[in-house]
C-alpha positions as CSV (number, residue, x, y, z in Angstrom):
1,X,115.8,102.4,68.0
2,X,112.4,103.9,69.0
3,X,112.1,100.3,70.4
4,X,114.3,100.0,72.2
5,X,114.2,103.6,74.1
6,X,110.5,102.6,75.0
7,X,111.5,99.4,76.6
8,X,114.3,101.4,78.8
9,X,111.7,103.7,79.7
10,X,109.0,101.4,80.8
11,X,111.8,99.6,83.2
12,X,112.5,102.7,84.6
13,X,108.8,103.9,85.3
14,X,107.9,100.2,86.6
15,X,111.9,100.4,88.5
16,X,110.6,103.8,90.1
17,X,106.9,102.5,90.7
18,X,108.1,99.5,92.7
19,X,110.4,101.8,94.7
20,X,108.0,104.1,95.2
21,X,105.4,101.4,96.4
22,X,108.2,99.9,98.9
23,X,109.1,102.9,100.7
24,X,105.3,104.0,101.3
25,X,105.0,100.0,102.5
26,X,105.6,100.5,106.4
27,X,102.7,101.9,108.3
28,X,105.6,103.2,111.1
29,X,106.0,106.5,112.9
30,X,109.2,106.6,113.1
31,X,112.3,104.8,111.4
32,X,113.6,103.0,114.4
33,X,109.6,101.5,115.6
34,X,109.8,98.3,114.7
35,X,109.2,97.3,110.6
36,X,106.5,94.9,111.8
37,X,103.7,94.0,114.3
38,X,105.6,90.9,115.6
39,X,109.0,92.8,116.1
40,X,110.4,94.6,119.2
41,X,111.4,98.2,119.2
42,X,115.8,98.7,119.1
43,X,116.5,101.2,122.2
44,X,112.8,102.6,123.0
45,X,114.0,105.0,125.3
46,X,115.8,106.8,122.4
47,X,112.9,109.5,121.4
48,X,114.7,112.9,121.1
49,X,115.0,112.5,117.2
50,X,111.7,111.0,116.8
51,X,109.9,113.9,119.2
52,X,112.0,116.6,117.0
53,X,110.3,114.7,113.7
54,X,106.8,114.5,115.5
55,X,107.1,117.9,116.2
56,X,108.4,119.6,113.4
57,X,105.4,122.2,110.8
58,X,107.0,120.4,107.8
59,X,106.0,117.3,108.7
60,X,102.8,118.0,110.5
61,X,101.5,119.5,107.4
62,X,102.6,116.4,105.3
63,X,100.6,114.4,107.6
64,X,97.4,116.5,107.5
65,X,97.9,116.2,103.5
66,X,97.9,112.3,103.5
67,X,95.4,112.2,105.7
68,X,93.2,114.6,103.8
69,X,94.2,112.8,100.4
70,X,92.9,109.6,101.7
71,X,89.9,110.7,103.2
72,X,89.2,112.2,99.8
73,X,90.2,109.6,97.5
74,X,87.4,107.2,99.9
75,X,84.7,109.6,99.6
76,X,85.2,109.6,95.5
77,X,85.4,105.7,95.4
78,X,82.1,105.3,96.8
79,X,81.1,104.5,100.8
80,X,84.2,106.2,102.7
81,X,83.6,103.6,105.9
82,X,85.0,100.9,103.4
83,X,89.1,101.4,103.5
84,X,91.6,99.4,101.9
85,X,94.0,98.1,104.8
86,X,96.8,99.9,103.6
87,X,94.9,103.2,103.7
88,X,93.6,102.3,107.2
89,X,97.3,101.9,108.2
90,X,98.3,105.1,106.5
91,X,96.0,107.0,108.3
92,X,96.1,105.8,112.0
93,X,99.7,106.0,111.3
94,X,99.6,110.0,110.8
95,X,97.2,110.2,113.4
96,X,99.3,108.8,116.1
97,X,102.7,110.2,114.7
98,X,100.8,114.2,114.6
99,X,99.6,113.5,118.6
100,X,102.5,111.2,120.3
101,X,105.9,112.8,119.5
102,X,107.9,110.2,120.5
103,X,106.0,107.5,120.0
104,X,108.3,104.5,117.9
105,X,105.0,103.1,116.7
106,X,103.8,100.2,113.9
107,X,100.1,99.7,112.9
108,X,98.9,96.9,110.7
109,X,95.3,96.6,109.6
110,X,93.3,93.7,109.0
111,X,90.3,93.0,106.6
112,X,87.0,94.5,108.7
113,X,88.8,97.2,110.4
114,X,90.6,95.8,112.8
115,X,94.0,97.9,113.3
116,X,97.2,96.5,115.7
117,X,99.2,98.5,116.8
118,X,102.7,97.9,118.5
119,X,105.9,99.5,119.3
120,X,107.0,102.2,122.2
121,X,105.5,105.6,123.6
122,X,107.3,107.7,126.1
123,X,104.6,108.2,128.9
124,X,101.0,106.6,130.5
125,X,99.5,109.6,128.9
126,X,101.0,109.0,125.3
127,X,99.9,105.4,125.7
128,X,95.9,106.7,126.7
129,X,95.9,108.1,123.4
130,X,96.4,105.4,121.4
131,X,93.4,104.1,121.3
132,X,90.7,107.0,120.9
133,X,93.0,108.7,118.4
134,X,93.2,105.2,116.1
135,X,88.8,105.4,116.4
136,X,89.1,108.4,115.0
137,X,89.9,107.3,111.6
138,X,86.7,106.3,109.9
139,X,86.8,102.6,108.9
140,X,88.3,101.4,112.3
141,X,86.2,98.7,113.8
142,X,88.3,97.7,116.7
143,X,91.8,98.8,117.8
144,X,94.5,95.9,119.2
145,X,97.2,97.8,121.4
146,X,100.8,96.2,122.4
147,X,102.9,99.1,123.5
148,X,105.2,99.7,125.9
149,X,105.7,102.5,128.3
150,X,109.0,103.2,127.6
151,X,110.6,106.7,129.6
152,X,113.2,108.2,127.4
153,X,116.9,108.5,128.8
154,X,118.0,111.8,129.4
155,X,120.7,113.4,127.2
């Protein structure tokens, strides 16, 4: 019987791991930016719940938390210039989804730093942003950027 409960237990801690590991997968800043680089964004001009997200303590804070538990877990792990893609996409992720509310974003990161980044902002100045905010994470080398200006309808 003891057996038997360990094998249930280890399929639900490996069940839970790889559910856990899928829903951290997408380097997005909001639901509706597109799930990858080669993918359009669905109705761009639709930012009022995104913007709300963007702006809202909760998540702000959450943001500042990953960002700050990454940087950490670099520093530990030896030379904190050398990031593992997905922590590269993690991080410019936050970045931009902290300082572009409204912004239906997608970052993917290559080996050697090299970050794309696709989707929709809602203004020229939202899109001049891009860019210097994804340098700002350490570990960037160069920054690819395929957005669209995108105004948001009025509601």
């Amino acid at each position: 019987m003891k057996n038997i409960n360990n094998k249930f237990a280890s399929v639900i801690l490996v069940s839970a791991l790889m559910l856990t590991t899928a829903a951290c997968n997408n380097a997005r800043t909001s639901t509706d930016a597109p799930a990858n680089v080669n993918e359009e964004v669905k109705a761009p001009q639709n930012v009022e719940q995104t913007q709300q997200d963007a702006t809202n303590p909760v998540r702000r804070n959450q943001l500042d938390s990953d960002i700050r538990a990454r940087e950490e877990r670099n520093k530990v792990n030896g030379v904190p210039e050398d990031r593992a893609e997905s922590d590269l996409e993690s991080e410019v992720r936050s970045k931009l989804e902290a300082n572009i509310p409204g912004s239906k974003l997608t970052v993917s990161a290559k080996e050697e730093g090299i970050v794309t980044i696709v989707g929709s902002v809602p203004s020229q100045e939202a899109f001049a942003k891009i860019e210097p905010l994804a340098y700002q994470v350490l570990g960037v080398q160069d920054v690819n950027v395929d957005v669209k200006v995108v105004e948001p309808t009025q509601s």
